[in-house]
N, C-alpha and C positions, 0 to 999 in steps of 0.2 A: 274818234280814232283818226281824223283826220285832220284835224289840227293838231292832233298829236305827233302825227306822221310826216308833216308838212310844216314845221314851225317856220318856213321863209313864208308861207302865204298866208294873207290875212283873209279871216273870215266875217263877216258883217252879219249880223243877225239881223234882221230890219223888223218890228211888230211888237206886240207885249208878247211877253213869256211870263205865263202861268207855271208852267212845268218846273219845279227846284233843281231838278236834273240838267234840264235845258237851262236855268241860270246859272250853274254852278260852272256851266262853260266861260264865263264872261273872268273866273280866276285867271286863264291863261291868259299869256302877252300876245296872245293871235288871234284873240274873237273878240269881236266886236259888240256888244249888244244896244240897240241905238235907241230901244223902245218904238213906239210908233213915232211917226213923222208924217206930217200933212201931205196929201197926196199929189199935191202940187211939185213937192219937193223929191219926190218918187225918183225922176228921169235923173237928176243930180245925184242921186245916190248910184244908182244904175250904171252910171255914165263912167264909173270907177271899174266897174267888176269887169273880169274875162269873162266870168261864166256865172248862169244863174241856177241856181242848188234849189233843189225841191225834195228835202232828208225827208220824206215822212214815214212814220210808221205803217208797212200793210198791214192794214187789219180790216174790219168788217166797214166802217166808218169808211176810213179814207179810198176803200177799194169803189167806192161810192161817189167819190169825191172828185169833182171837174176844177182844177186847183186855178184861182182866177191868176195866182203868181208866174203862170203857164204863159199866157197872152201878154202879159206885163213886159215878162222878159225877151220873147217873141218880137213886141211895139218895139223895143229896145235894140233887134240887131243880136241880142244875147245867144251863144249856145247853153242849150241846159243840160243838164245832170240830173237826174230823176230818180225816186223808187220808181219801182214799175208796180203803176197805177196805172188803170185801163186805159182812163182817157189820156192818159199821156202816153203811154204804146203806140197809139192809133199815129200816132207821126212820126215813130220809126227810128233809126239811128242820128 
């Protein structure tokens, strides 16, 4: 919905994507899907974005889930964007 909503901003997927749903997003002219990329090369992807997106779905799993993308973006300077996921509540607006 949101690269729907927003065709001026590009969106970068960074990782593999398992999910068909989640690749079918890579048809639009605004998402990016990069696959994974060596973790050296992390801060250079980073170094692009305004803001670091953590879409995930709540469910029983990820309400579980201490998302390491959290700290990444964090090292980075980034603000994020978040489901609300516990441990990511815990730091607030």
């Amino acid at each position: 919905d949101a690269a729907l909503g927003r065709p001026e901003w590009i969106f970068r997927l960074i990782g593999r994507v398992e999910n068909p749903e989640v690749a079918s997003l890579g048809d639009l002219p605004n998402v990016e899907l990069t696959g994974e990329v060596p973790f050296h090369e992390l801060p250079a992807h980073l170094a692009e974005f305004d803001v670091g997106l953590i879409p995930f779905r709540v469910n029983e799993l990820t309400r579980a889930t201490n998302p390491i993308k959290l700290y990444e973006y964090f090292a980075c300077g980034l603000p994020v964007v978040s489901s609300a996921l516990p441990e990511v509540l815990q730091f607030g607006d």
